[in-house]
N, C-alpha and C positions, 0 to 999 in steps of 0.2 A: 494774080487775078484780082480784079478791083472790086470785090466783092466781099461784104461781112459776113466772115464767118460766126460769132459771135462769141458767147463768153463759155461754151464747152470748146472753144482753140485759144483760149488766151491763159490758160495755165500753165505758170512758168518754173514752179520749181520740181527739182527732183523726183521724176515719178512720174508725171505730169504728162511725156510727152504721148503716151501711147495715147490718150483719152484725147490731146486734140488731131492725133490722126484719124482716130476716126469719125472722130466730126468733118474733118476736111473730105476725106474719101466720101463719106454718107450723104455729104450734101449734093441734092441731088444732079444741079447744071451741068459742072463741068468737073466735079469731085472725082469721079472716077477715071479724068481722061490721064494716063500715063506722063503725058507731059508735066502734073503736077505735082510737088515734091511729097506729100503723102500715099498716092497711089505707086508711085515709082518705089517708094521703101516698102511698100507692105506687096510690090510685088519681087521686090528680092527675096530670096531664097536662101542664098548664105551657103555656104561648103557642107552644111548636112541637113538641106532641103528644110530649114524652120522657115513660116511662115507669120511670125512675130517682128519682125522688123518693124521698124516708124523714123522718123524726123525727131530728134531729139530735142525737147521745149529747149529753151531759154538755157536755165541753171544746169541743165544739163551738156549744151555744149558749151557751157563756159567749162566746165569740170572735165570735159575733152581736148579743149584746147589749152586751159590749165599745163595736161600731159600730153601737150602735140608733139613731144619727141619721144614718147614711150608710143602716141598711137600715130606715127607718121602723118602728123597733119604738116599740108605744105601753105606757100603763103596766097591763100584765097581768100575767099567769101564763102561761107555753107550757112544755107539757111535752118533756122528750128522751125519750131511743129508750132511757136506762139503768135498769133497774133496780136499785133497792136491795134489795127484798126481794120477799116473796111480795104486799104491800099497800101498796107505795110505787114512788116513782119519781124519777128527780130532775128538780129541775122550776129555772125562773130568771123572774126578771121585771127588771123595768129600775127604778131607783130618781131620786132628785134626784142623788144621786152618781156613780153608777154603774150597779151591775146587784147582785141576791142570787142567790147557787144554793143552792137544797137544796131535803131529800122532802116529798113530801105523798103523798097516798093519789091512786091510780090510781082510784079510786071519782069522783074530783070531778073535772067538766069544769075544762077548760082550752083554750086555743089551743092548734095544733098550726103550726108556721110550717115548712113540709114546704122540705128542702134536697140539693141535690145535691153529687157528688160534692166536696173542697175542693180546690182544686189551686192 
């Protein structure tokens, strides 16, 4: 969506991501419609019906894809909960080495790999 969410969705580290879900869902245009990757996590449910899910910021799925073979990540695109700007977002995918993070446009699907809280 090419639209600013502002600076309660641009928090990137650890912890972070739950607080810009719900700025994404709250906003009120098109925040809540399913097709966008904050509503679609926080309408997961999970195998014992929790309602905590979100998009995990930034630092957060670098620290998932870090352990894409302990958490079955394959080789995609999944966006976080951070934004960069009014028309990007940051996004990570898994590599032969490693993992890349950086933006792309909020316009193009991607995976959403919905996470709870980290503890």
């Amino acid at each position: 969506r090419n639209a600013s969410i502002g600076s309660d969705a641009q928090g990137s580290s650890v912890g972070s991501g739950y607080r810009n879900t719900l700025a994404m869902v709250n906003q009120g245009i098109e925040g809540a419609n399913l097709r966008y990757a904050g509503a679609i996590a926080r309408a997961y449910l999970g195998p014992q019906n929790l309602s905590d899910w979100y998009p995990p910021a930034k630092d957060e799925l670098a620290q998932i894809l870090a352990n894409k073979v302990l958490v079955q990540i394959t080789g995609t695109s999944y966006i976080s909960s951070t934004e960069y700007n009014n028309s990007d977002a940051w996004r990570g995918y898994p590599t032969a080495g490693g993992y890349e993070i950086n933006t792309d446009g909020k316009r193009w699907e991607m995976y959403v790999r919905p996470i709870r809280a980290f503890g």
